[in-house]
Steps between C-alpha positions, in 0.01 A plus 500: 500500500460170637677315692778282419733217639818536526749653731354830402120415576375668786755709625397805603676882408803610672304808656261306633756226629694844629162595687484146666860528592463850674172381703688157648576517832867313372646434251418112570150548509507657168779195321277252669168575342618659187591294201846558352485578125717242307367658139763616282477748140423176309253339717312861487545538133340136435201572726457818343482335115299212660265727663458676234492232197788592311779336398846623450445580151236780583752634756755545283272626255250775770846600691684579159839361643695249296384158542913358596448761796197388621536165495847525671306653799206278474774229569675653768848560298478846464335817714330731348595918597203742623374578160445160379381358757186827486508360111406142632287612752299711189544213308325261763211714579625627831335729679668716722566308832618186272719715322626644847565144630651363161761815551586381836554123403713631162697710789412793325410873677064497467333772327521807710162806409770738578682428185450677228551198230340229779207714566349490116622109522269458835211661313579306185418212678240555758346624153536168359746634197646219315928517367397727192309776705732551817771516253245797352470676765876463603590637157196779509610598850882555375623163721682213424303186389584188562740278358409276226280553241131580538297245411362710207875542412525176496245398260590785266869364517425162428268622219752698363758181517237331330461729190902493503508144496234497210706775340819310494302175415361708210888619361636155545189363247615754277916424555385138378295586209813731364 
């Protein structure tokens, strides 16, 4: 990924801040040359659709979560829990460390390889899985999947909305002609 602007732009991981911290020689050589992070869920979120030429719409629509709910945390007025905030991350084409680092900024635990249910997630996505497969190989695995609807879901729900719409469009001609 490239780099952005932003408050987010730049800043480098927590373990590797961590490492800097633990070699100083005090604690005010290490605040004086490091750069304090003033990027927040949102500010990651938008670099992460920017960065990665999406808009909102495609989020909502590759992370399977309801669009209300992702917009709320796109705007700041809502946070998202653990599992949909590993649904945006999927949904923004993550890969791991991103995903790791959008966990920490929703305040959420990261993914953790010695969990069961987290370890098929990690793999999911170092794999590249999009919504509808990690979902697959939650459900294959006997594990929870996460919340929302896949995105295949999705499109078969709509469809099916759409032949019900048709359907009642269709019985309401017929009503009239009577």
């Amino acid at each position: 990924m490239s780099e952005h602007a932003g408050p987010c732009a730049g800043i480098p991981l927590t373990e590797e801040l961590l490492d800097r911290l633990l070699a100083s020689t005090s604690v005010e050589a290490y605040l004086g040359r490091e750069p304090v992070s003033d990027c927040t869920l949102t500010d990651y979120l938008r670099m992460m659709m920017d960065g990665n030429g999406m808009r909102r719409a495609d989020v909502v629509r590759a992370s399977g979560l309801n669009a209300t709910v992702v917009y709320d945390i796109f705007a700041g007025k809502s946070r998202p829990g653990r599992d949909r905030a590993i649904a945006l991350a999927i949904g923004l084409n993550c890969d791991l460390r991103q995903t790791q680092r959008l966990l920490r900024l929703a305040g959420a635990t990261e993914l953790w390889c010695r969990h069961r249910r987290d370890a098929i997630i990690i793999w999911c996505i170092d794999n590249g899985l999009d919504r509808a497969a990690v979902d697959g190989e939650l459900r294959r695995l006997g594990e929870a999947t996460l919340p929302g609807a896949t995105p295949d879901a999705t499109s078969a729900i709509e469809a099916h909305s759409d032949d019900a719409d048709a359907a009642d469009g269709t019985a309401a001609a017929a009503a009239s002609r009577r």
